[in-house]
Backbone bond lengths (Angstrom), bond angles and torsions (degrees), N, CA, C in turn:
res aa  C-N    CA-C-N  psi(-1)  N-CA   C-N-CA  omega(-1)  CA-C   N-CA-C  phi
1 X - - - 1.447 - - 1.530 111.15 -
2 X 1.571 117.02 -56.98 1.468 106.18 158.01 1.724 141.28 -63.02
3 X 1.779 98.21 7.13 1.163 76.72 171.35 1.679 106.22 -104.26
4 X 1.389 92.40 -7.30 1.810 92.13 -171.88 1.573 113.27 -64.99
5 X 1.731 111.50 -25.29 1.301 129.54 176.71 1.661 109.33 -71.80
6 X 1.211 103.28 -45.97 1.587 115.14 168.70 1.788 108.13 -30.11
7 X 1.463 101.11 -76.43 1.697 134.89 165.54 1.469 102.14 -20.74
8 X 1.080 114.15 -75.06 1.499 128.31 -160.54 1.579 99.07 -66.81
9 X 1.071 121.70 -48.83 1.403 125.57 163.84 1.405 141.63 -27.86
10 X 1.902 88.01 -58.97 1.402 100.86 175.41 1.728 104.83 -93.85
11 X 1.320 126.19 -2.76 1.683 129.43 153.85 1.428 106.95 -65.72
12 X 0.938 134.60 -59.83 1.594 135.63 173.31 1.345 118.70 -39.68
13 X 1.798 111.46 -34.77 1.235 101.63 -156.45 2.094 82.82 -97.03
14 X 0.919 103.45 -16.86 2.186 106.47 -173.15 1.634 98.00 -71.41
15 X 1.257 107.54 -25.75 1.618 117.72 -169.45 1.790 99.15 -90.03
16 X 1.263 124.33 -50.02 1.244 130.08 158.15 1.768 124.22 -11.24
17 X 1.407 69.04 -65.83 1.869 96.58 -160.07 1.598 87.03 -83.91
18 X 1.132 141.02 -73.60 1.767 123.98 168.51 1.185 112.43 -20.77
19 X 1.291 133.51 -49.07 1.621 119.99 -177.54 1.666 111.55 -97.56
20 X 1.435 107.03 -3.29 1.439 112.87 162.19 1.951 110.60 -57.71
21 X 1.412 92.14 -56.31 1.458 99.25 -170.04 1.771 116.53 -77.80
22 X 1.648 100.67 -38.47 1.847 103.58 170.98 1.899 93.05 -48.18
23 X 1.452 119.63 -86.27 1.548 105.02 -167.88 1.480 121.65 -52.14
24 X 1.373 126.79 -7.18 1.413 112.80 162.80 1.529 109.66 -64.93
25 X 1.438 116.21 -31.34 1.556 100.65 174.30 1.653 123.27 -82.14
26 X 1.250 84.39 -7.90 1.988 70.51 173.91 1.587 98.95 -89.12
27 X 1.523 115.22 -19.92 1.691 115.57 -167.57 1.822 90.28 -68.32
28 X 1.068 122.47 -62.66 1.354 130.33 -155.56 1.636 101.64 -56.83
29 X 1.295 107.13 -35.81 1.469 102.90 -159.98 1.783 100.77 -87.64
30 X 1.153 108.61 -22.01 1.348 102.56 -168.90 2.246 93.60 -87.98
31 X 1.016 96.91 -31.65 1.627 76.92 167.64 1.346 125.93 -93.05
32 X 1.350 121.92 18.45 1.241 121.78 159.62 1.437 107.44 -109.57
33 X 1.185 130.08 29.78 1.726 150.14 -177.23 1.346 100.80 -122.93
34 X 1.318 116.65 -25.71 1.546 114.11 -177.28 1.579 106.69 88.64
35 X 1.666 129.86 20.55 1.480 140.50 -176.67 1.314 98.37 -78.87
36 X 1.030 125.91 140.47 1.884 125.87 151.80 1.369 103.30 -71.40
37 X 1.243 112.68 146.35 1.558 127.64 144.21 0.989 129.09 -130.55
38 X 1.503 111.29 124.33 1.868 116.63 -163.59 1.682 93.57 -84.30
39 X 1.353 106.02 -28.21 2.074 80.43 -160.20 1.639 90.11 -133.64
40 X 0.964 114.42 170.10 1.478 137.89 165.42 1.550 123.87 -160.47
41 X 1.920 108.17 105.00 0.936 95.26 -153.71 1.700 100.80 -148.52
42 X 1.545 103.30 113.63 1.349 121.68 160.18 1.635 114.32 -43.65
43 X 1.467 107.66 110.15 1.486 102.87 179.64 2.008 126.78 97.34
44 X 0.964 109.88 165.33 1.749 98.60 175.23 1.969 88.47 -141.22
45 X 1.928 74.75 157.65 1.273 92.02 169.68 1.806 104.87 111.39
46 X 0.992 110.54 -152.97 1.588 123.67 -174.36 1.852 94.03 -74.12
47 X 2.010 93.70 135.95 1.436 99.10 166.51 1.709 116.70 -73.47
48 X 1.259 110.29 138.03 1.213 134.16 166.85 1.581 123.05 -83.65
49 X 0.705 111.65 -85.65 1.837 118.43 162.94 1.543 111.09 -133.20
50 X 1.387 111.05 140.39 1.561 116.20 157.93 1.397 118.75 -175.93
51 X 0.978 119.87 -170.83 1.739 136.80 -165.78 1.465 100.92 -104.70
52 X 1.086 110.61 177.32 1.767 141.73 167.78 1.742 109.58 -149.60
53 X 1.252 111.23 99.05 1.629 131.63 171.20 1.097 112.09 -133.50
54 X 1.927 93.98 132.93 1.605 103.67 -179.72 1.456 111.36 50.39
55 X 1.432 132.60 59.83 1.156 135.14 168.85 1.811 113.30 57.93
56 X 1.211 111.04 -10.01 1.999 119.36 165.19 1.251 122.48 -94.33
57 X 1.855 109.80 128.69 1.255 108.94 -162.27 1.902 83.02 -85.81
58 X 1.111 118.27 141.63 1.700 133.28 168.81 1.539 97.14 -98.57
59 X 1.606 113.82 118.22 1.663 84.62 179.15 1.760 84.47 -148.98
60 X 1.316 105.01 151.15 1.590 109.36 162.53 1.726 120.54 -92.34
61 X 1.455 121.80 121.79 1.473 96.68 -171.26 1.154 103.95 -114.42
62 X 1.653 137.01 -169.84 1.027 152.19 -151.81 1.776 122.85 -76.30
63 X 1.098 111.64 -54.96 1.507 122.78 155.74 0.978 134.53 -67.95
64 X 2.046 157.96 90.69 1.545 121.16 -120.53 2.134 62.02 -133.50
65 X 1.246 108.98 74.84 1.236 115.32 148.00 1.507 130.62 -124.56
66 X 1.343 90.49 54.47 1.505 94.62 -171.47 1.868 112.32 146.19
67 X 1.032 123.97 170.50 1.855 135.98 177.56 1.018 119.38 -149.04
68 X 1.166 138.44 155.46 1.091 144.44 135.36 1.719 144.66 -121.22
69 X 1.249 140.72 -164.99 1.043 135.61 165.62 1.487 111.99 -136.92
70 X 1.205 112.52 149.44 1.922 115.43 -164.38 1.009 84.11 -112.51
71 X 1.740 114.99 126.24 1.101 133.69 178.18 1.262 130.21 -130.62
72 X 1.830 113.81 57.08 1.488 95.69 -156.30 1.187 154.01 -65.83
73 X 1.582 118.89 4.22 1.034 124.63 161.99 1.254 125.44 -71.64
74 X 1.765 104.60 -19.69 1.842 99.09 176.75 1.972 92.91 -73.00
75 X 1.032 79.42 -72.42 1.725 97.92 -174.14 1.628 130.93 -113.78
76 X 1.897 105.38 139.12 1.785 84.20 -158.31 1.704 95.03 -91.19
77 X 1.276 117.37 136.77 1.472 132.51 -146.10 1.997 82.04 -88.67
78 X 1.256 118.44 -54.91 1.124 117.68 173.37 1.754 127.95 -29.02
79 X 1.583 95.26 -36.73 1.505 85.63 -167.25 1.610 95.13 -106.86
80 X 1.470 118.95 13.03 1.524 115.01 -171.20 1.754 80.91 -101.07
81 X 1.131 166.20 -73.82 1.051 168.73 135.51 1.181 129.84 25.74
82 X 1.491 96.51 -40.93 1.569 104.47 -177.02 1.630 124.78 120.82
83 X 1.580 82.92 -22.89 1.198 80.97 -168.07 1.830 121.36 -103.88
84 X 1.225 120.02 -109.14 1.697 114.00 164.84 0.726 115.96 -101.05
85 X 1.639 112.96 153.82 1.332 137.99 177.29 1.567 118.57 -37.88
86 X 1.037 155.27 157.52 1.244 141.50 121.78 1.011 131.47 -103.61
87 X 1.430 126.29 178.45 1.504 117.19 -157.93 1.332 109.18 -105.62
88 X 0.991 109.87 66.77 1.621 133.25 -161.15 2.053 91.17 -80.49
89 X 1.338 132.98 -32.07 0.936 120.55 -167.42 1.957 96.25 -98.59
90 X 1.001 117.73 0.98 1.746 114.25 163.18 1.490 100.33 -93.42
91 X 1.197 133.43 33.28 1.562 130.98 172.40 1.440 101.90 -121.45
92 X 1.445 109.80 152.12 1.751 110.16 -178.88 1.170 100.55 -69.17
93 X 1.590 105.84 140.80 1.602 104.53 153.67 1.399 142.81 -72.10
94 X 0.931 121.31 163.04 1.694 129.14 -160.82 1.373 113.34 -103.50
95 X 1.016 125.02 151.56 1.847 119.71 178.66 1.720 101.67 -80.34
96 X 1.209 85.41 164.60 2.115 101.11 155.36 1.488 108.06 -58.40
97 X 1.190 113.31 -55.36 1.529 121.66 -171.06 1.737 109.64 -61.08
98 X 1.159 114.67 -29.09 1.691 112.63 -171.75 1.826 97.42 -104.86
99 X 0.810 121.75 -9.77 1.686 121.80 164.70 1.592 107.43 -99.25
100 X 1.340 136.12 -9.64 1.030 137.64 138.63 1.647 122.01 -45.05
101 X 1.571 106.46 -73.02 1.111 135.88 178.00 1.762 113.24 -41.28
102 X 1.367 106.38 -57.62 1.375 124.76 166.72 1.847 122.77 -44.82
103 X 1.701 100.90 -42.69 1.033 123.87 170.70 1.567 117.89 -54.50
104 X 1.083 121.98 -58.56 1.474 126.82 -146.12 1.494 85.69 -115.91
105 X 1.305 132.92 19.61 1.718 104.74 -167.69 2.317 90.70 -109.73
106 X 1.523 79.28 -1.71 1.961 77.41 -174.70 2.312 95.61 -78.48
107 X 1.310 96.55 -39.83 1.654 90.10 177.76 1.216 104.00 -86.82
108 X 1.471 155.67 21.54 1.189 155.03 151.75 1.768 95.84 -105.50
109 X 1.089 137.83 10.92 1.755 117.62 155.51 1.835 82.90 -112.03
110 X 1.347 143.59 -24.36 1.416 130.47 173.09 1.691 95.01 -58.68
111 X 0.938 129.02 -50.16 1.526 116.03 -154.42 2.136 101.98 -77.12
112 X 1.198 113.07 -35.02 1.456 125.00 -176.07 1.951 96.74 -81.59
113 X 1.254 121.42 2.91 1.384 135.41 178.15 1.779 102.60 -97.94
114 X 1.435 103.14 -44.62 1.215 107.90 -174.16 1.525 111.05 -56.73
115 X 1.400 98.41 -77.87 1.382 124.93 161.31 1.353 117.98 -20.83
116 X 0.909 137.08 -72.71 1.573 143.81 144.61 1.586 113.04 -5.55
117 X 1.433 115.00 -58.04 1.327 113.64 -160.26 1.784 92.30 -90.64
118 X 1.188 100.71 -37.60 2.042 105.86 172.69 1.647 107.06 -30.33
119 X 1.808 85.39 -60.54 1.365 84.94 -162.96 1.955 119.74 -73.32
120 X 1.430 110.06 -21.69 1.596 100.44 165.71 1.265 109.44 -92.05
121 X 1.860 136.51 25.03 0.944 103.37 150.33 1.796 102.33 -103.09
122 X 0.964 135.22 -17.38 1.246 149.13 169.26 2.326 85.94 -42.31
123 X 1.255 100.22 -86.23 1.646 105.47 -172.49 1.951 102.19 -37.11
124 X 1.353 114.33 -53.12 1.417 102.21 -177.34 1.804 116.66 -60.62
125 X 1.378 119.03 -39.99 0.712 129.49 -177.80 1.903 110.33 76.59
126 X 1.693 104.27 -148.46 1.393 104.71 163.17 1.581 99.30 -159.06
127 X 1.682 99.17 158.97 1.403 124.59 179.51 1.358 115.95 -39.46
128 X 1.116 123.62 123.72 1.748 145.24 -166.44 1.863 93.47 -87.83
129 X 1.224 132.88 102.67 1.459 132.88 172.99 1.310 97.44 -59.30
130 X 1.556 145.97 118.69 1.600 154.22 -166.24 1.367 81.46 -104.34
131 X 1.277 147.87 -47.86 1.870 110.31 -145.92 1.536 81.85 -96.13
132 X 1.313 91.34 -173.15 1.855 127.88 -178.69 1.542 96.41 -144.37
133 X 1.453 133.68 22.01 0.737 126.10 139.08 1.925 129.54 -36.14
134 X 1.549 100.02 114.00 2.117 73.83 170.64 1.434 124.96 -97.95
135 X 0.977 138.32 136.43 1.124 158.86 -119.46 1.893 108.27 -110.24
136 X 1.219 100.92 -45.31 1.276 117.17 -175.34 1.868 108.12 -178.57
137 X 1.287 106.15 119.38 1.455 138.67 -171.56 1.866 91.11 -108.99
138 X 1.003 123.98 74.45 1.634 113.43 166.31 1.892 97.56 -71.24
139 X 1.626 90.16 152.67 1.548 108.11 -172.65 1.520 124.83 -82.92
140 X 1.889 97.57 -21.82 1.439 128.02 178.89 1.205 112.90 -139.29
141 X 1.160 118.87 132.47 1.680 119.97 162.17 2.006 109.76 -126.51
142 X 1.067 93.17 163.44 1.515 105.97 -178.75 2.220 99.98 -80.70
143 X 1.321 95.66 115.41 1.620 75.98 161.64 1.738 112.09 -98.30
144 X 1.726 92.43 -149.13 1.965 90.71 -160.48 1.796 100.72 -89.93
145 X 1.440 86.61 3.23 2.186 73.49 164.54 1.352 117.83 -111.19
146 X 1.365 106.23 22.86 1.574 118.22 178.03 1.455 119.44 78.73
147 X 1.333 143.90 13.68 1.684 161.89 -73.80 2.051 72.19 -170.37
148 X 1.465 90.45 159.82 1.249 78.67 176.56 1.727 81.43 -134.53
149 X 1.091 142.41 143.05 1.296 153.81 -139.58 1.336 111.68 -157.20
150 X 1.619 121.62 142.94 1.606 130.30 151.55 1.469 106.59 -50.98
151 X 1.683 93.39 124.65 1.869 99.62 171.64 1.889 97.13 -70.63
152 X 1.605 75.11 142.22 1.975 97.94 179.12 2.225 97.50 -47.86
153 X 1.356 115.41 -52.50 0.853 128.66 -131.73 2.038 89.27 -89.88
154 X 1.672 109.55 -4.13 1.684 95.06 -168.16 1.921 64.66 -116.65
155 X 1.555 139.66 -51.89 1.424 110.12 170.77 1.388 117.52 -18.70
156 X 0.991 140.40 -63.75 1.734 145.05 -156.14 1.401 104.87 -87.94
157 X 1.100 113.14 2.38 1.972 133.12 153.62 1.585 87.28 68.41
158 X 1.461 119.22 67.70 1.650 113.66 163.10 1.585 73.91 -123.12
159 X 1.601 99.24 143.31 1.745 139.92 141.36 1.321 122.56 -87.96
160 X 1.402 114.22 138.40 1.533 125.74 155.30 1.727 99.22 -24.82
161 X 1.444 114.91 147.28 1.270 120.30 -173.00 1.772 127.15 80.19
162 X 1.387 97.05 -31.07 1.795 107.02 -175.60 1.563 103.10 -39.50
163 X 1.269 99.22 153.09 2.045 92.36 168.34 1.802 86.64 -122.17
164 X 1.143 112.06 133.87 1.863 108.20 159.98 1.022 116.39 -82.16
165 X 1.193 124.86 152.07 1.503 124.89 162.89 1.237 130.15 -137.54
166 X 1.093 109.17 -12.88 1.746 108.23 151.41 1.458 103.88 -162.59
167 X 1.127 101.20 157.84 2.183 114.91 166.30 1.037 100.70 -103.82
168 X 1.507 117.91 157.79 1.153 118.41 177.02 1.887 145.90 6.49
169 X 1.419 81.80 62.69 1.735 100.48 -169.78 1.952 111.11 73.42
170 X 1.165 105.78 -14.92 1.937 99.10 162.97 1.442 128.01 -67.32
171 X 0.783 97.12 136.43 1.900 78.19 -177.37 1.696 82.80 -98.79
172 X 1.337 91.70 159.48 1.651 122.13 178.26 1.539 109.82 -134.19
173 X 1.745 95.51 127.77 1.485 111.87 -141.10 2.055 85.71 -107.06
174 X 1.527 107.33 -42.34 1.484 107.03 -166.85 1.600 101.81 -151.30
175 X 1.140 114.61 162.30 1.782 126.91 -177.08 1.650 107.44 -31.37
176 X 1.284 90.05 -74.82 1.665 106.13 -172.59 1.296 97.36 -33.34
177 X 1.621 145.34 -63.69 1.170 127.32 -158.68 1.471 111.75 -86.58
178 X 1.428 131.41 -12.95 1.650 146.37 157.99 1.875 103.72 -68.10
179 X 1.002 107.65 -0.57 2.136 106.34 164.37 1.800 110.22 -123.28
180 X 1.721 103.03 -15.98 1.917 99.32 -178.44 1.601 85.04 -89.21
């Protein structure tokens, strides 16, 4: 039970940080457009903890299914809420091209997110199996017409325990090259 909570935990927090970085690209792009942004905010619902920088409230809120960024020139956040208006029309207006720009730059830091993680799992790679030990030689297996059959692997007279060491005059050093 604690580990499934564990799970869910550390899913929340992978899901977090994905919509951490999607709204850093609409944040970044809209202040290099010259956009205000009043809020930036991990999560919906009631604020939890956060800052006020450079005129942006940074805040974490209560539900972390989701973020956004307050943008009032796209939209007046006041009247989507419920609550008041803002004076979203005493603010300069914005082009097509920079509400474009604003648009698409949150799935262009997802795709440079991807990439990113590609590439350190590409650098970590994964564990090289070293023996040629075999492991298990079953004597019968079921094939795909339901038949119950000599395993290929106790035909060619290997046992649990066998070590290989080469096929056909190769020697075989580790797994990976005992499956190419």
């Amino acid at each position: 039970m604690l580990l499934n909570i564990f799970y869910i935990a550390i899913a929340l927090l992978a899901l977090s940080f994905c919509i951490f970085i999607h709204e850093l690209g609409h944040f970044i792009a809209a202040k290099k457009r010259g956009l205000i942004a009043d809020r930036f905010s991990i999560g919906f619902g009631p604020r939890l903890f956060g800052w006020k920088w450079r005129g942006t409230d940074f805040r974490i809120s209560l539900l972390p299914l989701g973020g956004y960024v307050s943008l009032p020139q796209l939209a007046d956040m006041g009247r989507l809420e419920g609550g008041e208006e803002d004076e979203s029309e005493d603010l300069p207006p914005i082009s097509y091209a920079d509400k474009m720009i604003v648009a698409v730059m949150g799935a262009v830091f997802n795709i440079i997110l991807a990439f990113c993680l590609s590439l350190i799992l590409w650098g970590v790679g994964r564990d090289i199996i070293k023996t040629t030990v075999v492991d298990v030689a079953p004597e019968q297996i079921v094939n795909s017409a339901g038949e119950i059959v000599p395993g290929p692997a106790f035909e060619a007279g290997l046992l649990a325990g066998d070590t290989i060491l080469e096929i056909d005059d190769e020697r075989i050093g580790d797994w990976m090259q005992l499956q190419n």
